[in-house]
N, C-alpha and C positions, 0 to 999 in steps of 0.2 A: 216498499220502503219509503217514507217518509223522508225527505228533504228540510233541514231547518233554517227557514229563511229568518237573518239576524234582521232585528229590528231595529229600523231608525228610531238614533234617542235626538234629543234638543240641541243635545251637548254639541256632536257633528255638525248640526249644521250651523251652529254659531261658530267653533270653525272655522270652517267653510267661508264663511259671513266675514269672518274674523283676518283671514287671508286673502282675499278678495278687496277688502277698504284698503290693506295696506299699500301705500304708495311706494315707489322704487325710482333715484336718480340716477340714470344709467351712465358715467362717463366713460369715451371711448376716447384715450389719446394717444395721437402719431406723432412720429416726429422721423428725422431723417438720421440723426446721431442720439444711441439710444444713451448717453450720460446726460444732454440736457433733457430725454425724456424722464429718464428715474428724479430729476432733481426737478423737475417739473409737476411730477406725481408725487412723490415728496410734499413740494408743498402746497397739493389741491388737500391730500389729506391731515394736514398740518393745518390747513384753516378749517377743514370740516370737523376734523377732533378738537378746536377750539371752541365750539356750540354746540358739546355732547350730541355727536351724530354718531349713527351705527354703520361702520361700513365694512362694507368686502371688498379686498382685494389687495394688492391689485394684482392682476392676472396675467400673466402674460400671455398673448395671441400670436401665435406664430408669423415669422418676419416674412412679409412677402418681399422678393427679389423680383428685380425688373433687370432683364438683360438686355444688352443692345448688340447686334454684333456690326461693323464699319468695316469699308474694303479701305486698305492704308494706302495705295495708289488710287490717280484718277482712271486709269486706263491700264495701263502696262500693272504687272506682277498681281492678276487677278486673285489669287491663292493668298496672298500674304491679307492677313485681316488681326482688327482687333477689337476684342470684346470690353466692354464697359458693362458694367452693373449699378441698380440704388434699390438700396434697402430702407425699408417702411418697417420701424420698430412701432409693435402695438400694446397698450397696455390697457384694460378695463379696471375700471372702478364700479360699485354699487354700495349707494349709498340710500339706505332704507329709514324711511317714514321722514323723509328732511324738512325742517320747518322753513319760514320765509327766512330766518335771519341766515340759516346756513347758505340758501339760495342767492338774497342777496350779495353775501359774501362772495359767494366764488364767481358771480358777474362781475362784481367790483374788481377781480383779483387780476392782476397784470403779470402774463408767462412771457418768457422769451420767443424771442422772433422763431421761427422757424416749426413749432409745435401746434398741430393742429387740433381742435378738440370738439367732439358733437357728443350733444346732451342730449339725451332722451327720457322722460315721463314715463316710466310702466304701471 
């Protein structure tokens, strides 16, 4: 029995070619109270859909929790403790093929204190 191996046409690998040029603006933003994050992503995508940009998201990534636990006495009542927590709300953006002017925009763009944000190139 004869096996029929599918022929490469032109068409795949331009494609291929085709999805490989496309560039990707990866934004990744935290914050520590997730309303000034949503009104923060709010408006990164509010100035990116101002210069017909194509974007995805935004996503939410699961909240990481940081626990602390403290003993309430210095010395005496070793048993008695209290826990403290902070939550890291994360949201992803992608925003596909973006040109200089969207780029420079959202350098230009001033968020509230407390929102951290990393850009990455794909």
């Amino acid at each position: 029995m004869a096996t029929k191996v599918p022929k490469k046409t032109k068409t795949s690998s331009k494609a291929k070619a085709a999805e490989e040029a496309t560039a990707k603006l990866r934004i990744r933003v935290m914050a520590y109270e997730s309303k000034i994050l949503d009104l923060s992503v709010k408006q990164i995508i509010d100035t990116a859909l101002r210069y017909d940009a194509k974007i995805q998201g935004p996503i939410p990534l699961p909240t990481e929790i940081k626990k602390y636990t403290v003993n309430r006495a210095a010395f005496v009542y070793k048993n008695a403790r209290e826990q403290f927590e902070m939550r890291i709300h994360k949201r992803l953006i992608d925003i596909l093929n973006p040109s200089a002017k969207v780029i420079e925009a959202l350098t230009n763009m001033s968020l509230p204190s407390g929102v951290n944000i990393d850009v990455k190139m794909i």
